[in-house]
C-alpha angles and dihedrals in degrees: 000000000000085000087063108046091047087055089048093055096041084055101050083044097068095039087053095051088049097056087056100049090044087051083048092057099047092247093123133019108200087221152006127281110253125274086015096113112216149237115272103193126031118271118248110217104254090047088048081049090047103045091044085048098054092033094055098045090051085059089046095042085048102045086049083059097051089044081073112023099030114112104186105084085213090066093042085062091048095050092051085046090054098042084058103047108043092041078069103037087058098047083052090051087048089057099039092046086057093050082052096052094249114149109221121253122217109290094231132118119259113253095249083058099044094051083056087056088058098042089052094046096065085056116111130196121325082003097064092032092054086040095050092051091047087051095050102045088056095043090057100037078060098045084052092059098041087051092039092049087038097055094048095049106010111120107206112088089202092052085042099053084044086053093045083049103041094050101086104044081051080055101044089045090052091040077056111053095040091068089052090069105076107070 
C-alpha cells in the first residue's frame, strides 16, 4: 500500500514539475488573455489550420497595407517585422500541416476579415494608423486564444510543436503593438 502511494505521488510530482517547466518555456498558457473570448470545442486540426491560416494572412495583408498608407514610422517598422514573420511562419505551418496529413485550405482571408482590409485601405493618415493598431491588437489577442487553445487539445504533434512555436513571436507581435498605442 505504502509502495503505491508513494508511486502515485511521485507520479503526480513530476507531472506536476513538467507542467511548470512547459508553462516556463511558453509552451502552454493555463488561460486565455482577457476580453479574448475563447474557443468552446476543441479544434480539429484542419479547422486549427484553417483558422491560423486565415488569421495570419489577415496580419500579413494588413501589415503590407501599412507598409504603404501608415504614417507613424513606428508602425512602418512593425508592418516590415510582421511581413516578415508571419511570411515565415506560414510557410512553417505549411510544412508542418503536410507532415500531419492536412490538406491546405485556400490561403485567402475570410469574408468578415477582408472586409476589415477594405475597410482599412480607404483610411488615410492618423485614421488608418489608429485603425491598424485597433486591428492588430485584436488579431493577435485572437491568434493568442486559437494557439493557446491548440496547443492544450490539438492532436497533431507536428501542429502542436508549430503552435508552440509559433506562440512568442504572437506575443512579441501583440507586446508590440501595444506599445505602439500610445503616440
Amino acid at each position: 500500500m505504502k509502495k503505491t502511494t508513494l508511486a502515485t505521488l511521485f507520479l503526480c510530482l513530476a507531472a506536476t514539475t513538467a507542467l511548470a517547466q512547459m508553462t516556463n518555456q511558453g509552451a502552454v498558457m493555463p488561460e486565455a488573455p482577457a476580453g479574448t473570448g475563447s474557443l468552446s470545442a476543441p479544434l480539429g486540426d484542419a479547422e486549427f489550420v484553417r483558422r491560423a491560416i486565415i488569421a495570419s494572412r489577415f496580419e500579413f495583408e494588413e501589415a503590407r497595407l501599412a507598409l504603404g498608407q501608415a504614417t507613424d514610422p513606428r508602425l512602418k517598422d512593425f508592418a516590415r517585422t510582421m511581413v516578415m514573420d508571419h511570411g515565415e511562419a506560414l510557410k512553417d505551418l505549411e510544412t508542418a500541416a503536410g507532415m500531419a496529413g492536412v490538406t491546405l485550405p485556400d490561403r485567402k482571408v475570410d469574408q468578415t476579415l477582408q472586409a476589415r482590409l477594405n475597410v482599412l485601405s480607404r483610411k488615410k493618415g492618423a485614421d488608418f494608423d489608429q485603425q491598424y493598431r485597433a486591428d492588430q491588437r485584436q488579431a493577435h489577442d485572437e491568434a493568442i486564444t486559437l494557439l493557446v487553445a491548440y496547443q492544450q487539445s490539438g492532436k497533431s504533434e507536428q501542429l502542436r510543436a508549430w503552435a508552440i512555436k509559433a506562440l512568442p513571436m504572437v506575443r512579441k507581435h501583440r507586446e508590440t503593438i501595444g506599445a505602439l498605442s500610445a503616440p
